[in-house]
C-alpha positions in Angstrom: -10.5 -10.6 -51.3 -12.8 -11.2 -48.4 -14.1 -8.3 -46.6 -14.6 -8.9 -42.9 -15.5 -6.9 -39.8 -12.7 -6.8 -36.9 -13.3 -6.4 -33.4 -10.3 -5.2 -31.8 -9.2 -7.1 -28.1 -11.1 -6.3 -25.2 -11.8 -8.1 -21.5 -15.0 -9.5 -21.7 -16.9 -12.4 -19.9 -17.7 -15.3 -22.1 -21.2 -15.3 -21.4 -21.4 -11.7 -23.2 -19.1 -12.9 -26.2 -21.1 -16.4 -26.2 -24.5 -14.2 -27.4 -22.6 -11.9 -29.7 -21.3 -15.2 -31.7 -24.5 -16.4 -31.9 -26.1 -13.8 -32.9 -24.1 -13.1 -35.9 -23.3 -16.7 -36.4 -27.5 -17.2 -36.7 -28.1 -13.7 -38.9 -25.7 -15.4 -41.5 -27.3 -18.7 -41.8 -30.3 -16.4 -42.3 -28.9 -14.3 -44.8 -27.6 -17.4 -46.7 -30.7 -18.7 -46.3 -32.2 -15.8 -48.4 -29.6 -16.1 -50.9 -27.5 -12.5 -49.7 -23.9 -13.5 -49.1 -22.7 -13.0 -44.9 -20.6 -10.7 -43.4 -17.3 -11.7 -42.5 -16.7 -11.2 -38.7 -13.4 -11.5 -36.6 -13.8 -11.2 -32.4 -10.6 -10.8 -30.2 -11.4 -11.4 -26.5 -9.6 -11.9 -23.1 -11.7 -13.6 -21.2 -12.6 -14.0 -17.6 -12.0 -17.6 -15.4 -13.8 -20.0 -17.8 -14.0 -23.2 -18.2 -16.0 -24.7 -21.8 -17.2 -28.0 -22.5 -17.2 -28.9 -26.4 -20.4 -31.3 -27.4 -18.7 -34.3 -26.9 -16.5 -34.0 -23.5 -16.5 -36.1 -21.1 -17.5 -34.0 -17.1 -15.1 -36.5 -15.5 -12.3 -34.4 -17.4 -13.1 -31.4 -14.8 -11.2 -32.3 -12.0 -12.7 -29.9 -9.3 -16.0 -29.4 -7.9 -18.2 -26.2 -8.0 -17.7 -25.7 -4.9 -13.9 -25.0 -5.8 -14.8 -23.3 -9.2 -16.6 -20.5 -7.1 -14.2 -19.5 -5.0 -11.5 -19.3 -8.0 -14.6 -17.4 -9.5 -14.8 -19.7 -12.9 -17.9 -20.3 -15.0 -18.7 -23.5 -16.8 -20.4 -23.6 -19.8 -21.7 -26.5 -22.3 -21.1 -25.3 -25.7 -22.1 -26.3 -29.2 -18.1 -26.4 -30.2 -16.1 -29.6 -30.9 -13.7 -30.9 -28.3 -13.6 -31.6 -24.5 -12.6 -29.2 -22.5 -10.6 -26.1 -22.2 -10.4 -23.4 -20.3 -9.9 -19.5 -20.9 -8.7 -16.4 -18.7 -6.7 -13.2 -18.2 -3.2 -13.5 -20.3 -4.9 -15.8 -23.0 -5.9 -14.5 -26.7 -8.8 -16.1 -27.9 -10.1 -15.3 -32.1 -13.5 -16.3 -33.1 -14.0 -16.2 -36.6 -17.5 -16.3 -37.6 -16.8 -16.6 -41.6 -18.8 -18.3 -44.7 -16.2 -20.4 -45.6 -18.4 -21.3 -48.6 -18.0 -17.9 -49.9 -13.8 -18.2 -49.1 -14.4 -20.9 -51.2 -12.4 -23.2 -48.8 -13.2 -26.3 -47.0 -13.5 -27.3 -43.1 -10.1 -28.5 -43.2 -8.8 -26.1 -44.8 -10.1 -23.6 -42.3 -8.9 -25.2 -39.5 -5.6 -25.9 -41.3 -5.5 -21.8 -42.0 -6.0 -20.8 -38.4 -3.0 -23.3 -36.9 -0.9 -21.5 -39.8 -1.9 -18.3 -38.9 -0.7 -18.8 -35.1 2.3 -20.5 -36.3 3.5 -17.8 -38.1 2.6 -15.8 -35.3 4.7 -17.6 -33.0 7.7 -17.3 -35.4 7.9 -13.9 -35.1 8.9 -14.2 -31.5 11.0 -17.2 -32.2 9.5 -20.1 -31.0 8.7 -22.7 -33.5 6.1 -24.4 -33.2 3.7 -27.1 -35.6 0.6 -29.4 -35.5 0.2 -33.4 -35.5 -2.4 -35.2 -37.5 -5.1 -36.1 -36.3 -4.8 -33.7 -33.2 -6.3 -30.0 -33.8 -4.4 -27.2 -32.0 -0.4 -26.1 -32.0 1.9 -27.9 -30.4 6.3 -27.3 -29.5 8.7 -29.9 -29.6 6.7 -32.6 -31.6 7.6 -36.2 -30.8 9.5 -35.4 -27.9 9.3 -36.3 -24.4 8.8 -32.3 -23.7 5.7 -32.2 -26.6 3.3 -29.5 -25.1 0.5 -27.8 -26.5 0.4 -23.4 -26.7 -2.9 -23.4 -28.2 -6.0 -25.2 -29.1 -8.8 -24.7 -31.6 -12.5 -25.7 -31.3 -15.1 -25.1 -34.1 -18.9 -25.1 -34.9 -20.3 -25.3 -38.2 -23.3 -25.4 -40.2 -24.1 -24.1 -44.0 -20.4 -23.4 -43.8 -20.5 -20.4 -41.4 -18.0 -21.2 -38.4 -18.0 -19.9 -34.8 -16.1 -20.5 -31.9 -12.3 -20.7 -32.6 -8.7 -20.5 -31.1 -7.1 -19.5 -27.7 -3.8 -19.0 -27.8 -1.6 -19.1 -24.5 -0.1 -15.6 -24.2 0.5 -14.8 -20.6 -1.8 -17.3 -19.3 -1.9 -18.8 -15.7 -1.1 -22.2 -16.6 -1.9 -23.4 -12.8 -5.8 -23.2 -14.0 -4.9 -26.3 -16.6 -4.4 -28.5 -13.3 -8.2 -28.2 -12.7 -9.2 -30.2 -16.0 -7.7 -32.8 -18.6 -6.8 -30.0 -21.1 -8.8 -31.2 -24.0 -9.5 -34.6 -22.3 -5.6 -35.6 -23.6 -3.7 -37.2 -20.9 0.2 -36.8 -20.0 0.5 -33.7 -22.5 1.7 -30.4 -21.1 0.8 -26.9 -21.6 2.6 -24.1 -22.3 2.7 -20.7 -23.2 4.6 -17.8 -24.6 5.0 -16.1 -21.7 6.5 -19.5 -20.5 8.8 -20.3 -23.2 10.4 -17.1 -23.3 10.6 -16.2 -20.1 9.2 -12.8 -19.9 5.4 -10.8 -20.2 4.5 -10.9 -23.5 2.1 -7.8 -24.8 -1.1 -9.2 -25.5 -2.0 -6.3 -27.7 1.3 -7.0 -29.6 0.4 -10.6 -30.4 -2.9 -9.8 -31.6 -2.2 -7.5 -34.2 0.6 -9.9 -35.6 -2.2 -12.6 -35.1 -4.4 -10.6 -36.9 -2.0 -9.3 -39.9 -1.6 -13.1 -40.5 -5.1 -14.1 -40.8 -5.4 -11.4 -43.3 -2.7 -12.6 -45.3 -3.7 -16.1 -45.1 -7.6 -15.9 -45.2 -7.2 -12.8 -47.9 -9.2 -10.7 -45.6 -9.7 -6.6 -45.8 -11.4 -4.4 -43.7 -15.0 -3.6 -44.5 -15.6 -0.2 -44.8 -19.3 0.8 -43.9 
């Protein structure tokens, strides 16, 4: 069993939850460092008008200037993640996990593999089936087919096995603010989200606690009791 420290949904820019991630992300490389095994941490966050770009993203994949961004009232930010870019607002969940993965005993893969599972089985419990293709991180409706659209991507940073950044998961997203960029620099791909494919407002607060009850389950987490 893993003991971890959960930090319930709440609005907050991504600026403020960039330096929180950090922070703890850094104090555990420390602590490893000194041979004390890292608190587990789990952060759920809406997030303002955002756009990110991972390390290796391409600017020509933002399709509007800063002129444009400021009066839709959007940041940018270059970010340490893998991945092009994405982008983040009111209506989307978004789970950062900053976890030793080392001490879960558990690969890189193998994380990434648990936190597509975990929104999977999420998405089941409101009905809408959904899966992953290799090669292509993130989960994905109607594989193979001409309708094949993405409901929400994953984007990771690692080092001594401690992770940071994570998933965003389309809830009741404005998918008009996709327009603006090549979501995750992949071309003629659509995005979608649950809102979307069931044709009604989806409670947030809802989804995250299922989201969360499955990460527990999967990653064999508990809450740490100070």
């Amino acid at each position: 069993m893993n003991f971890c420290i959960f930090r319930n949904l709440i609005r907050e820019s991504y600026g403020q939850t960039l330096d929180i991630q950090r922070d703890l992300f850094q104090n555990a490389i420390e602590q490893k460092h000194l041979g004390v095994l890292p608190q587990h941490h789990l952060i759920s966050v809406e997030h303002e008008h955002v756009y990110t770009f991972g390390k290796h993203a391409e600017k020509a994949n933002l399709l509007v200037n800063n002129s444009f961004l400021q009066n839709i009232g959007a940041e940018v930010f270059e970010i340490e993640r893998g991945g092009d870019i994405t982008y983040h607002g009111p209506g989307q969940l978004v789970v950062y996990p900053i976890f030793d993965i080392e001490q879960m005993q558990i690969g890189l893969k193998k994380f990434v593999a648990n936190i597509e599972q975990s929104i999977i089985n999420t998405l089941a419990d409101y009905g809408i089936v959904a899966g992953i293709i290799p090669d292509r991180i993130g989960v994905w409706l109607d594989i193979g087919q001409k309708t094949e659209r993405k409901i929400a991507a994953i984007g990771i940073k690692s080092s001594r096995y401690v992770t940071m950044h994570g998933l965003a998961l389309n809830v009741n997203t404005d998918l008009n603010m996709f327009n603006h960029i090549v979501p995750c620099g992949i071309l003629n791909k659509g995005v979608t989200s649950m809102e979307k494919e069931l044709n009604d407002k989806i409670d947030i607060f809802e989804v995250n606690k299922k989201l969360i009850t499955h990460f527990k389950h999967i990653f064999e987490l508990q809450n740490y009791e100070q």
